[in-house]
N, C-alpha and C positions, 0 to 999 in steps of 0.2 A: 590657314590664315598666316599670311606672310608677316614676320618680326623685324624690325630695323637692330640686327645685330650688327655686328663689327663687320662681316663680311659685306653684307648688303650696304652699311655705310662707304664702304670701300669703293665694292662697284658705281653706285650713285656716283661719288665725287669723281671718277676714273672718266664716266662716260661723262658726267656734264662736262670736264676741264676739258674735253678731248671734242667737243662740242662741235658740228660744222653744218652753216647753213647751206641747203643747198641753193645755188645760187640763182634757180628758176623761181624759187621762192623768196628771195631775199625783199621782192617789193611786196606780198603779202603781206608776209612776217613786221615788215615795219607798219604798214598801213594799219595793221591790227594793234603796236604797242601804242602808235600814236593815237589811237581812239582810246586806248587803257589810259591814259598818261593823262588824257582830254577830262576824262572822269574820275580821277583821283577826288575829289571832294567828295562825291558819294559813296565812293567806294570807303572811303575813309570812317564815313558814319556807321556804316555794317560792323567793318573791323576793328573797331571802338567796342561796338556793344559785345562782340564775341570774343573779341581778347587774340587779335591774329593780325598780320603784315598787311595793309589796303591793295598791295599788287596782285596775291593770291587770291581774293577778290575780284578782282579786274581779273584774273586768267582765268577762273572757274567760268566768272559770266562769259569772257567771250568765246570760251569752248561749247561750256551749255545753251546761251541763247544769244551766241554770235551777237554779243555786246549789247542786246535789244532791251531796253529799258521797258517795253510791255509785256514781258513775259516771264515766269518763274525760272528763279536761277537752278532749279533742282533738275530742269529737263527741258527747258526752254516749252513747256506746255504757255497758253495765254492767260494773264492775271486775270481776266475777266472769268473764272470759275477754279475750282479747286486743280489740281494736278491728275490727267487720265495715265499717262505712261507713266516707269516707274522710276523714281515711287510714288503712285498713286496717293489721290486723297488730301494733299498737301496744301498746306497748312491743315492742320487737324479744327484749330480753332478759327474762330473770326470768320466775315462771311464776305466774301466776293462783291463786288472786286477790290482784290485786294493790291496795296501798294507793292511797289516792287524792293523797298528797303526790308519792309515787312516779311512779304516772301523770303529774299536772302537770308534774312536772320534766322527762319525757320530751317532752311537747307542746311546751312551753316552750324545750326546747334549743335552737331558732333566735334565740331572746331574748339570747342571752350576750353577741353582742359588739356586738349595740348602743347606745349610749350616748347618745343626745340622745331623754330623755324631758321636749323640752318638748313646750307643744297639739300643733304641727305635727309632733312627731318622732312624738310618743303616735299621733297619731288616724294618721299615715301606717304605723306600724305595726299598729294595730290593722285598718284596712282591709285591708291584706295579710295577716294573718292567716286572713278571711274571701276574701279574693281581690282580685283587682282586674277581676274581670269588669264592672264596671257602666262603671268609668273608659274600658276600654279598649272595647267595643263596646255601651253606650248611655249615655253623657257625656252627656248629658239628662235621665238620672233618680240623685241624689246616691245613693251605699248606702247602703240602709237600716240596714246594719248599723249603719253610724256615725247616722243621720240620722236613723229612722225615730219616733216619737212626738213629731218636732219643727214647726215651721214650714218647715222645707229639704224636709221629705220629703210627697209627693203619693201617689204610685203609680207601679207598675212594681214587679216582683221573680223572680227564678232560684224559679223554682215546684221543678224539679229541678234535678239536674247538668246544665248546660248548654241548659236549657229554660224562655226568658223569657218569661214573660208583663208587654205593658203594663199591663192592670187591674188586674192582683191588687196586693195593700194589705199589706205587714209586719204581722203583728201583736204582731212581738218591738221592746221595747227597744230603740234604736241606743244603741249604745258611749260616741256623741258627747254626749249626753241622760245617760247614768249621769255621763258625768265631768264634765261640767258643774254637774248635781245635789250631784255629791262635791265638788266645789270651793267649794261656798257652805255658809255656819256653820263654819268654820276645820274641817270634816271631814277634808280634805286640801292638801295646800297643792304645786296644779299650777305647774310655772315656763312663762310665757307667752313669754319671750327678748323680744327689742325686735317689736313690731307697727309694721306697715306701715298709718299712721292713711288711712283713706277716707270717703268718705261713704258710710252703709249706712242699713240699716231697720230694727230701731230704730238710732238714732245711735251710733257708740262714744263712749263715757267714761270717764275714768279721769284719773289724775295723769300720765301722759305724752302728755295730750290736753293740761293747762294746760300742762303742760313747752312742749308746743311753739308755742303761742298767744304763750305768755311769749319764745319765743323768736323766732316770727316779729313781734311787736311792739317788740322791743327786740334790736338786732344792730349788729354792726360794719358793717351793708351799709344798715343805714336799717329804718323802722317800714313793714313790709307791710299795716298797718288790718288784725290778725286779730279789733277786736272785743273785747269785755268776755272777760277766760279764765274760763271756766265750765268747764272741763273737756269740752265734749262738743263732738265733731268735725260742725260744721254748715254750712250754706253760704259763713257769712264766713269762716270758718278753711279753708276749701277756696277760697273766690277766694284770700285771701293766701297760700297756696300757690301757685297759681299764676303770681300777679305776681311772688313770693320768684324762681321758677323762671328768669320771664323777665327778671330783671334779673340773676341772677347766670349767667347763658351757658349753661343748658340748651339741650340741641339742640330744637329744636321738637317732634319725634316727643315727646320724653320733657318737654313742657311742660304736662302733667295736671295732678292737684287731690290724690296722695296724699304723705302726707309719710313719708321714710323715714330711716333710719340715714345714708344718703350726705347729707339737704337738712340735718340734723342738726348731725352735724361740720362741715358749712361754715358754716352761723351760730353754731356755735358758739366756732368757732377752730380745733377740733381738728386740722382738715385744710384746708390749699391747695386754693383754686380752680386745676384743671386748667388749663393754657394755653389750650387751644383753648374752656374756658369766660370765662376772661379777655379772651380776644379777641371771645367773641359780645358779652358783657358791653360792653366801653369802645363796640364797633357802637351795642348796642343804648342804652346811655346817652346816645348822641350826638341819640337820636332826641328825648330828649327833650325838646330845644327844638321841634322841632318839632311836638311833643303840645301843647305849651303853646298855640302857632299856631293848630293843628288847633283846640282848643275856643275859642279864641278868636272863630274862626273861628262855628263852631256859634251860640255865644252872640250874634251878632252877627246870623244869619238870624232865629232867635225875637226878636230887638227887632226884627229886619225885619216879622217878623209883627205885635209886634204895635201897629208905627206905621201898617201897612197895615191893621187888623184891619177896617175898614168895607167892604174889600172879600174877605177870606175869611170862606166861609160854613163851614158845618160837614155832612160826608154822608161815610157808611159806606159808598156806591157804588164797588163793584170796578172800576168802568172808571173811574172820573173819580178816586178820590182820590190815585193818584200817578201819574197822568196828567202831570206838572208838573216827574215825575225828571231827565228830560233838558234841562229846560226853564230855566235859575239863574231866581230874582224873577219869575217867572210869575206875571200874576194877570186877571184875576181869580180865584181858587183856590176849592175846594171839596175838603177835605180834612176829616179825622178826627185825634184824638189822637197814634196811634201815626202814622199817615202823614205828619204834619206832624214830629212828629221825626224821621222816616226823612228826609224833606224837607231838614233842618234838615240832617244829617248827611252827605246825599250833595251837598248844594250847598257843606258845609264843604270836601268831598276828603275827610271823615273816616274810619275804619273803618265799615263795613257793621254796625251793632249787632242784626240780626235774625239773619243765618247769616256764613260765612266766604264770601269771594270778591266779585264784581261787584254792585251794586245789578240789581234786576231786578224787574219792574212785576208779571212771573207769576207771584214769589215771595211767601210769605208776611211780611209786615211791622205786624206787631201786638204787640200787649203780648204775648202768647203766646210769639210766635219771640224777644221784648227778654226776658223773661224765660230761655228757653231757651238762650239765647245768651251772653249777660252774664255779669260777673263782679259776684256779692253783693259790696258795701262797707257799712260801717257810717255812717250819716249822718254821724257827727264825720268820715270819712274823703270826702263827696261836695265836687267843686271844679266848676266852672263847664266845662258840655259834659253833666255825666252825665245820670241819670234816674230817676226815681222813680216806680216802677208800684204802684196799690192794688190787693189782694185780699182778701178772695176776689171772685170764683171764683178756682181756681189758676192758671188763662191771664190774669187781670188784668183789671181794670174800664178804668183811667184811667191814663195815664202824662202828667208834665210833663218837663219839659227844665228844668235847674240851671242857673240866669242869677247866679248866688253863693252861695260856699258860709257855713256860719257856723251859729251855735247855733240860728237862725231861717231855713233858706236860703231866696234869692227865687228864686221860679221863672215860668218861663213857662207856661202853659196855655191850650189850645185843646179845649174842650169844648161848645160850643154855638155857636149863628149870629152870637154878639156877637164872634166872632173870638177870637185870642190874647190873652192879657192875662196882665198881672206881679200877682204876688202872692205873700204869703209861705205857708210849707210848712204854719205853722198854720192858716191859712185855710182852704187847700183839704183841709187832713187834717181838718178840721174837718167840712165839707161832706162827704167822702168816708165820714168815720163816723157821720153820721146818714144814710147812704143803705145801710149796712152792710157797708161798704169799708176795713172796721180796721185791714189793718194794711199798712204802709208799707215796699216791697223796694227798696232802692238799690241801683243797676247803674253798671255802666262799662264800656263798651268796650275802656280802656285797659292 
């Protein structure tokens, strides 16, 4: 029996906010809330007597008896005798035919002593109502009850009692799709409770998206760079959660990109950094003289480059371009973009900006993996060590190395046979966008 913990509240809110109708359905989906909408009065009298929201009501009926006011809401069987499918027998009491408020009340009786009708309370309830077969034996395919006419839901569905089929396709409504439909033009007014913000597809946004930009930019603990606050939860607002994390003494397991109620009250004041985060904290603060070092360090191999540049050539050859890893001021060199900053990186002693752990010549070390890897900053926020890769494509055209930062930053670039060479960011952004390389991702390892 599935529990509405903190994880499952998480996913609920993730999928509803990320929500999308398909658009073959969009004139069902309405035609169905404006029949809910039509019957708000009666539905109203149910959720009266049971203690629950009148629109959960209105989505139950019109899943189980396709809105039909003559039939039990428990299974859409006919009011005119008890209930044969299941669950059978229904109403236990009172004798046929019975009203259809009547019937609800009875379906509905498990509804009583529930009380958190937010997204996650609603849809964790409404999925139990239909079961929790899909969760418990194919957690691969979302219920359609809740999911089905949206972008969450594919295929897979209980053809019968206990008889799944992968292929077969919902053709009902999910739950999740009506109340989300009800939620837009003030129809009804669902409470969301705090959201755990992440990166998703489409982006979330909302004013507790700038709330927290606003707040990871401005804190008693210093400015995490989350970026212009636009309201929508994007990569910069996801690196500066991160950084947020590892400056204030997150254990590393829990050093991700989503921002919650806990990362919250601690920049905000409301609540004490734990001790044993105050102690990763003053560790991890001490480091950073030596980050300072570290890029110093970096910045100092790219001038190495490119005082040496008459003798590095420029070649995308997988044997030869980091040929030179284990090697400090190896030259004569023959290296590419990304490999010369990888270069640059593991002769500093710096972090590995392609993956986590050891530099390695069989590993991937391209704009690709510096992208995949890195934490997005916003160029106000790039210092001397970081990197700047163009795209498109999404794996990246061209990356430099930050030899200063500033409203113009100088960088180093190693892109043809003439070697490395300094230059500022408008230059080469300049060049990068007449070859159709627009737009410009700052990274940091740090």
């Amino acid at each position: 029996m599935a529990t509405l913990n903190k994880g499952l509240r998480q996913n609920y809110n993730l999928l509803y906010q990320s929500l999308l109708i398909r658009p073959a359905r969009r004139a069902a989906v309405d035609q169905m809330v404006r029949r809910i909408t039509a019957n708000k009065a009666r539905y109203q009298k149910v959720a009266k007597a049971i203690g629950m929201p009148w629109y959960v009501v209105g989505i139950i009926h019109s899943l189980e008896a396709g809105g039909n006011f003559t039939k039990h809401l428990h299974n859409g069987d006919p009011l005119t005798a008890r209930t044969t499918h299941v669950p059978a027998g229904r109403p236990k009491t009172g004798k046929p035919p019975f009203t259809w408020e009547a019937s609800a009340i009875d379906a509905l009786s498990g509804f009583r002593a529930w009380k958190d009708w937010s997204v996650p309370g609603t849809l964790f309830k409404l999925e139990g109502y239909n079961g929790f077969g899909y969760r418990d034996h194919h957690p691969t395919v979302p219920s359609p009850y809740l999911w089905s006419f949206s972008n969450h839901y594919t295929r897979g569905k209980y053809v019968a009692d206990g008889k799944f089929s992968p292929t077969a396709i919902s053709q009902q409504c999910g739950a999740a799709v009506l109340l989300k439909r009800l939620s837009t033009g003030d129809r009804v007014a669902v409470p969301t409770g705090p959201r755990v913000l992440q990166l998703s597809n489409p982006p979330l946004k909302g004013p507790d998206v700038a709330k927290a930009q606003q707040l990871l930019a401005k804190n008693a603990f210093g400015s995490f760079n989350p970026g212009k606050p636009d309201g929508e939860y994007g990569s910069l607002t996801a690196g500066a959660v991160q950084r947020a994390k590892w400056e204030l003494g997150y254990p590393a397991t829990a050093g991700n990109s989503t921002f919650g109620p806990q990362l919250e009250a601690f920049l905000s004041g409301k609540k004490p950094l734990p001790a044993a985060f105050k102690k990763r904290r003053l560790q991890r603060l001490r480091q950073a003289g030596s980050e300072k070092a570290l890029r110093k360090r970096i910045v100092q191999w790219a001038s190495w480059g490119v005082k040496n540049n008459g003798r590095i050539a420029y070649s995308q050859d997988g044997n030869v371009r980091l040929s030179a890893l284990g090697t400090r001021g190896s030259l004569p060199l023959a290296t590419d973009c990304s490999a010369f900053a990888t270069l640059c990186y593991a002769w500093a002693g710096a972090p590995n900006p392609n993956a986590q752990g050891a530099y390695d010549a069989r590993q991937p070390a391209f704009t690709g993996s510096m992208l995949a890897h890195c934490r997005r900053i916003p160029k106000s926020a790039a210092q001397p060590g970081d990197l700047v890769v163009w795209t498109p494509p999404g794996t990246g055209q061209h990356v430099c190395l930050v030899a200063a930062g500033g409203a113009d930053p100088m960088l180093v670039s190693h892109g043809d046979d003439s070697g490395p060479k300094r230059l500022r960011f408008s230059a080469e952004d300049a060049s990068q966008r007449r070859n159709g390389h627009g737009t410009a991702v700052w990274l940091t390892v740090f």
